[in-house]
C-alpha positions in Angstrom: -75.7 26.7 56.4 -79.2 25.3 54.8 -78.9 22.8 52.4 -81.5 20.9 50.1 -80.7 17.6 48.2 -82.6 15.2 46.8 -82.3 10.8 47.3 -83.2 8.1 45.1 -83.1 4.9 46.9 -82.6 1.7 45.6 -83.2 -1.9 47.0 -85.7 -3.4 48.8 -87.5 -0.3 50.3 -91.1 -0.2 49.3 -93.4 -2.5 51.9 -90.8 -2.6 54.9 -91.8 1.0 56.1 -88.9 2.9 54.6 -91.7 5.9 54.2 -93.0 6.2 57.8 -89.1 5.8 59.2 -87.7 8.2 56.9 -90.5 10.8 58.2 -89.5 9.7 61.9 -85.9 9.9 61.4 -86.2 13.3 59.3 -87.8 14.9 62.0 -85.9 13.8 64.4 -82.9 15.2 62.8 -85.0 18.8 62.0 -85.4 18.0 58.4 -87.9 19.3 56.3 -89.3 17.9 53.2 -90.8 14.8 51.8 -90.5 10.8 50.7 -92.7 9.0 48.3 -92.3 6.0 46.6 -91.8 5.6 42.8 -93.3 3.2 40.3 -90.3 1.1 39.7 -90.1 0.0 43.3 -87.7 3.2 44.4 -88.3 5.5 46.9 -87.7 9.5 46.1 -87.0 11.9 49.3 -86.4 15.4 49.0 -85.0 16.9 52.3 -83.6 20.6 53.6 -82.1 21.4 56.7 -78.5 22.4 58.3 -76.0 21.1 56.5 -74.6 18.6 59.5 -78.6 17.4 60.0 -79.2 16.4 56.3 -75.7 14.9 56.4 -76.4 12.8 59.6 -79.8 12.1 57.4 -78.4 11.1 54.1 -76.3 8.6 56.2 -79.4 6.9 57.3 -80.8 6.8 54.0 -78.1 5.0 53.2 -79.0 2.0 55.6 -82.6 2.8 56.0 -84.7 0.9 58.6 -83.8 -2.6 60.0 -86.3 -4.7 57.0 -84.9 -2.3 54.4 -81.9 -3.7 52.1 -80.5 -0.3 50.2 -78.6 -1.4 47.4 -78.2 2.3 46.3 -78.8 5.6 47.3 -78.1 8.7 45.0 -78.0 12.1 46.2 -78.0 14.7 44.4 -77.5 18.5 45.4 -80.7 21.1 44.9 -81.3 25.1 45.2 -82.4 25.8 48.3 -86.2 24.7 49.2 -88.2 25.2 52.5 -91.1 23.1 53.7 -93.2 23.3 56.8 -92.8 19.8 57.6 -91.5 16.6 56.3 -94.1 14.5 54.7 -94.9 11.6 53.3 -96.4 11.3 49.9 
């Protein structure tokens, strides 16, 4: 079953590549959306896939990459969206 969701992530994740690994791991996982960072210093992903991939994504999120420090990560449930890709913005 397809499932979009969006993910606000909090911490130290802007300048320790949080952008280029979430594209890595999303596609890895078959994930299609996109990631771009936000003006307060947080970094906003939208993501679609099978419901077990974007699960198995969201938990990465949650760590991020090995210089990230996520102090937070909301996700929040959206209608369903396809993209071609998963991009970085």
């Amino acid at each position: 079953m397809k499932k979009t969701v969006s993910i606000l992530v909090s911490g130290r994740v802007q300048g320790v590549g949080f952008r280029y690994y979430t594209r890595k791991k999303a596609e890895e996982c078959k994930v299609t959306g996109f990631v771009q960072n936000k003006s307060d210093g947080s970094v906003y992903i939208e993501a679609s896939g099978e419901e077990i991939d974007i699960d198995t994504f969201i938990d990465w999120c949650k760590q991020g990459p090995a210089w990230a420090k996520v102090s937070k990560a909301e996700i929040s449930n959206l209608p369903n969206h396809e993209w071609k890709a998963f991009e970085i913005r």
